[in-house]
N, C-alpha and C positions, 0 to 999 in steps of 0.2 A: 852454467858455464858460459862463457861469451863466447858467439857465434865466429865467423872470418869474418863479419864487420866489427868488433867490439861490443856488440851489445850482449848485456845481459837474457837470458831465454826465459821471464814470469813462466810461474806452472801455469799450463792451459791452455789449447790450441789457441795462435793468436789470427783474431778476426784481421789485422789487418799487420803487415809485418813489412818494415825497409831495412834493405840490406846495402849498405853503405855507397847512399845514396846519394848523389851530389848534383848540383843548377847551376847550372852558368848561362850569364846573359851577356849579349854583345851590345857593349856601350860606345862603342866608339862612335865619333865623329861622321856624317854624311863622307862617300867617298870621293869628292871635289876637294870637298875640303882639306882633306887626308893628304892628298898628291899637294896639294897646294903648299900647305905648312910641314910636310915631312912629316906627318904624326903618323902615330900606326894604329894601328889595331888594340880597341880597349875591352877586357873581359872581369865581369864581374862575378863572382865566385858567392851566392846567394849561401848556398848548403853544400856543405864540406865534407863526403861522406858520413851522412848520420845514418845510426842503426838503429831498432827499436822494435819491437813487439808489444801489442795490445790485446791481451786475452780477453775472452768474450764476457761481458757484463762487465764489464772495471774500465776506469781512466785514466788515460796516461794524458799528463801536462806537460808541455814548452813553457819554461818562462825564459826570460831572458828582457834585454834592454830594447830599445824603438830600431830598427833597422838591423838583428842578431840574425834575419831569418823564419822565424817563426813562421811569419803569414803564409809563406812561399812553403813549409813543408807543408801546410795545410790545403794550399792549391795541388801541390802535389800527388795528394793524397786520396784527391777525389777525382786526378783525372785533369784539371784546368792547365797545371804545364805537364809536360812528361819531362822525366829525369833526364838530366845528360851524362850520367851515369849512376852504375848501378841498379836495385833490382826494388821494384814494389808488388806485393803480393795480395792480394785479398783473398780469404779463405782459402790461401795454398795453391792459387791460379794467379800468373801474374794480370796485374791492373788492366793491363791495355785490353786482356784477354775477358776480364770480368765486365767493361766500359761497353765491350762488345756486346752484350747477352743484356738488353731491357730486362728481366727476371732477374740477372744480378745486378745489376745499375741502379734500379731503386732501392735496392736495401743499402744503398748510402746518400746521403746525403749532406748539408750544411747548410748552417745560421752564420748567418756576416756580421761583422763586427759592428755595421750602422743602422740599427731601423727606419732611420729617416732617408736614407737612399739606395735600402734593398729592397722596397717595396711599389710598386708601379703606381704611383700617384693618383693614376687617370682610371685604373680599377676599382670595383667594389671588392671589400675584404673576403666575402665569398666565393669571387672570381679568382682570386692572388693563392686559396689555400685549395680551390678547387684543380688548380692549373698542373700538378702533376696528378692528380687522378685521370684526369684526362688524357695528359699525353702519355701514359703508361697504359690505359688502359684496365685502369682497375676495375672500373665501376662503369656502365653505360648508360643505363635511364637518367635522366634528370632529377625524380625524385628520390633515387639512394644516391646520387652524388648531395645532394641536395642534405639529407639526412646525415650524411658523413662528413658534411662539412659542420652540421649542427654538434655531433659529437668532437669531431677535432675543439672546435673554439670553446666547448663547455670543458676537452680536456685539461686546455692549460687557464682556465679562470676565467674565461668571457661568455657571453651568453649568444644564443644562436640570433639574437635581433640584431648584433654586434656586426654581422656581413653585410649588411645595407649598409654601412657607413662605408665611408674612405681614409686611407691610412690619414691623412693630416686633423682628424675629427679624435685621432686617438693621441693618448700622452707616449713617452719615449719605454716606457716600461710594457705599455699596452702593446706599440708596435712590435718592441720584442715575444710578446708572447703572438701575437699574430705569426709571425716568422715564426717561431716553432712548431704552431701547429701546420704553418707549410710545408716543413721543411716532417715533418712527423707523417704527412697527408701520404706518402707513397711506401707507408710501412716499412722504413729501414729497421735494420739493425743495427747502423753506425752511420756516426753522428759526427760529425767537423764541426766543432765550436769554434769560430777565430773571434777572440775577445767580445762575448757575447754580451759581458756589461758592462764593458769602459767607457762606453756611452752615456751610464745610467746612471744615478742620483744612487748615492751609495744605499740606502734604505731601499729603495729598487733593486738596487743588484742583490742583494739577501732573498730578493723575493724569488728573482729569476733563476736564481741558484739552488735555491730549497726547491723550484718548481722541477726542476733540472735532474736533480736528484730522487725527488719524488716519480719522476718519469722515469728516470734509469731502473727503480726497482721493481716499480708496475709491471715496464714493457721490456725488460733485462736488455735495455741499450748498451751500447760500449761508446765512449766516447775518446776522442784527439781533444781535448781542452789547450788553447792557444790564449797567455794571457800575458803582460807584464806584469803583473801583482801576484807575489808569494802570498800575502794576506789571502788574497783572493784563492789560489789554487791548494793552498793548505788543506780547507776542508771537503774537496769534490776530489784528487789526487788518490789516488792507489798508489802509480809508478808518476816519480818526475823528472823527466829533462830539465836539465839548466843549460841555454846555449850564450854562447857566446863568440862574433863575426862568424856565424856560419856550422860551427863546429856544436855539439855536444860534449861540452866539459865534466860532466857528472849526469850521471844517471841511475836510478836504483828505484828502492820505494818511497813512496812519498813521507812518509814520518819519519823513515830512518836517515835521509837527507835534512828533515829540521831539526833532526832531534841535535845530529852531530853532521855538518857541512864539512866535506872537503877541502874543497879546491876552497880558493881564498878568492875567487870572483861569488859562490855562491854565497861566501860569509859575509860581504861585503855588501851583498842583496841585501839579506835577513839583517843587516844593522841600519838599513834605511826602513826598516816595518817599525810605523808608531806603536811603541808599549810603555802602557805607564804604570807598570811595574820598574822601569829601569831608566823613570824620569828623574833626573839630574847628574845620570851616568855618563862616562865621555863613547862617544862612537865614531867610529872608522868610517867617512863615507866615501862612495866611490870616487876616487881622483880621476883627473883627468878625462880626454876623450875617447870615443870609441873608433880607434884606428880606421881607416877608407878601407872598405872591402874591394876595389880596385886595385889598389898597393898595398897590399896587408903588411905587418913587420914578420920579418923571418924567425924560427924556432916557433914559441908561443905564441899564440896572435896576443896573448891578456900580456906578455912582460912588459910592454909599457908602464901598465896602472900596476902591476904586483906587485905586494911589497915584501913579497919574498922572492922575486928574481934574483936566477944569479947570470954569471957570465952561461952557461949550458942553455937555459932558457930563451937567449936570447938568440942563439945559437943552431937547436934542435926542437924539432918538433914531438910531444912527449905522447906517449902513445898511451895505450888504456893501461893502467893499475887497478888492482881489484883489491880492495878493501871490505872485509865482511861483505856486506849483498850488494856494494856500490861498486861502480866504476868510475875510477877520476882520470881524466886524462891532463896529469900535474907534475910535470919533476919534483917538487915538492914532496908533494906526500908519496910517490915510488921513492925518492932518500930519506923517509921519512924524519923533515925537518920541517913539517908543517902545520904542527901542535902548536895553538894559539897561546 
C-alpha cells in the first residue's frame, strides 16, 4: 500500500526509506543587486516530495532526463544536502541521527559519477582506498591496512601491485573500479551509485555493472543506482523511479514498469532505447524542453511535452494512482485514457 508520502512499501525492512522528501536551493541574485533592479528572491525546487523505500539486498533506480534531480536525491541520501523537508530514514533512525554514530556512517557510502575527478590525483591508489579505513578506524597496524587494501583491489579486478600507481596511470574503467573498492574499504551495507558508468566506453560499463552486481550478491549490498539510461538500469533495477523536474512520476518494480510504462514521460524514454528489432518502425521522441525548475508550469510539470494533456493537466497537479504494483502520478491514466 502506499505510505502518506505516495510510495509504494517493497516487502522487506527498507535499509534506507524517504518520506516525501523535498530540496530547495536559493538562487537568487547577490542582495545589492536584488534592491537595485527590484528582483526578488529566487527558489529552486530540486526534489519535489519523493517517497521510496529500498529493502535490503535489492536496487532501486532514478532514471530520469540531465537536470530531473536525480543526483541531488542521491546527495541527499548520504547526508551531503539535508532535506528541506520531509523525512530520511536509515535502518528506521532518521539520517541526521545515523550520520551521528561513525558505526553507522560507514556502512554507507558512494561512487561519483566521474573517475577522473573523484580520485586525489597527487595520491597513490593505496592511499585513496586506504583512506576510510583510517578515518573510521577499522584497522590500525599498517600491515592489515596494508593487506586490506591488497584484498579490496583484487576484489573488483586489479592486482595489489596496482596501489603504487596513480589514478592518471590507470584507464577510465580502471578508475572506476579503484572508486569502488574505496568506496567498498569501510564495509557498507549501502551503496550511492550516481551514474557510475556514463563516463565509460559502453563495453566498460558492462564490465562495471556485471562487477556491481557480482558484488551486490557476494557482499548482499543494497544499492540507490542513479542513471539517465533505461538500457542501463534495466538489468541491475528491482524497483525503478522514473522522475521527472523533480517529482517521481512512476514508481513500481523494475520489469513491470518496462514490460507495460505508464505515464507517457516513461513511454517516451523507452522509445528513445536503440532496438533493432523495431528497426524501420515510426517512434514518438521526446518533444520539446524540460520546463525551468525555477518557474515550473502549473498542474503537471510534463503537460508541456504530453501528448495526452488536456485542459485538467494543465491546471492541477495529479497525485498518485495505483495501477497493479505501480504508482503513476498522471490524470491520464487515474481517467484511464492513457492506453497507447
Amino acid at each position: 500500500m502506499p505510505d502518506a508520502g505516495g510510495a509504494l512499501q517493497p516487502a522487506g525492512e527498507p535499509v534506507l526509506e524517504a518520506i516525501g522528501v523535498s530540496r530547495l536551493f536559493d538562487v537568487s541574485r547577490p542582495w545589492l543587486q536584488r534592491v537595485l533592479s527590484g528582483g526578488r528572491r529566487q527558489t529552486l525546487r530540486a526534489v519535489d516530495e519523493a517517497s521510496f523505500a529500498i529493502p535490503r539486498g535489492t536496487t532501486f533506480s532514478l532514471v530520469g532526463e540531465s537536470g530531473c534531480g536525480k543526483s541531488t536525491v542521491a546527495r541527499l541520501a548520504v547526508g551531503l544536502y539535508p532535506p528541506s523537508g520531509g523525512d530520511i530514514r536509515f535502518e528506521g533512525r532518521p539520517l541526521r541521527t545515523a550520520l551521528a554514530e561513525p558505526k553507522l556512517r560507514r556502512r554507507m557510502n558512494m561512487i561519483f559519477q566521474d573517475p577522473y575527478a573523484s580520485l586525489n590525483p597527487r595520491w597513490r591508489v593505496r592511499d585513496i582506498v586506504a583512506e576510510p579505513i583510517r578515518a573510521f578506524g577499522i584497522l590500525k597496524s599498517a600491515g592489515q591496512i596494508r593487506d586490506r587494501v591488497g584484498q579490496l583491489l583484487n576484489q573488483v579486478g586489479l592486482a595489489m601491485s596496482d596501489g603504487d600507481r596513480y589514478p592518471h596511470e590507470f584507464s577510465g574503467g580502471q578508475r572506476q573500479r579503484v572508486s569502488i573498492a574505496r568506496a567498498l574499504s569501510s564495509e557498507p551495507d549501502f551503496l550511492v551509485c550516481d551514474e557510475p558508468t556514463s563516463a565509460l566506453d559502453v563495453s566498460v560499463q558492462a564490465q562495471i555493472l556485471n562487477l556491481m552486481k557480482d558484488l551486490q550478491q557476494r557482499l548482499q549490498l543494497t544499492y540507490l543506482f542513479i542513471s539517465h539510461n533505461l538500457a542501463v538500469v534495466r538489468h541491475v533495477s528491482d524497483q525503478l523511479g522514473v522522475m521527472y523536474l523533480g517529482r517521481i512520476v512512476e514508481y513500481g518494480p523494475g520489469e513491470e514498469i518496462f514490460r507495460a510504462p505508464r505515464h507517457p514521460y516513461t513511454r517516451l524514454l523507452l522509445e528513445a532505447i536503440p532496438d533493432l528489432k523495431v528497426t524501420g518502425s515510426r517512434r514518438t521522441p521526446v518533444a520539446g524542453e524540460v520546463p525551468s525548475p525555477i518557474a515550473p508550469p502549473p498542474g503537471c510539470p510534463f503537460h508541456p511535452r504530453c501528448p495526452l494533456a488536456n485542459a485538467r493537466c494543465s491546471a492541477e497537479k495529479p497525485g498518485y494512482t495505483r495501477d497493479g504494483a505501480v504508482l503513476v502520478a498522471c490524470h491520464a491514466v487515474e481517467e484511464g485514457r492513457s492506453t497507447p
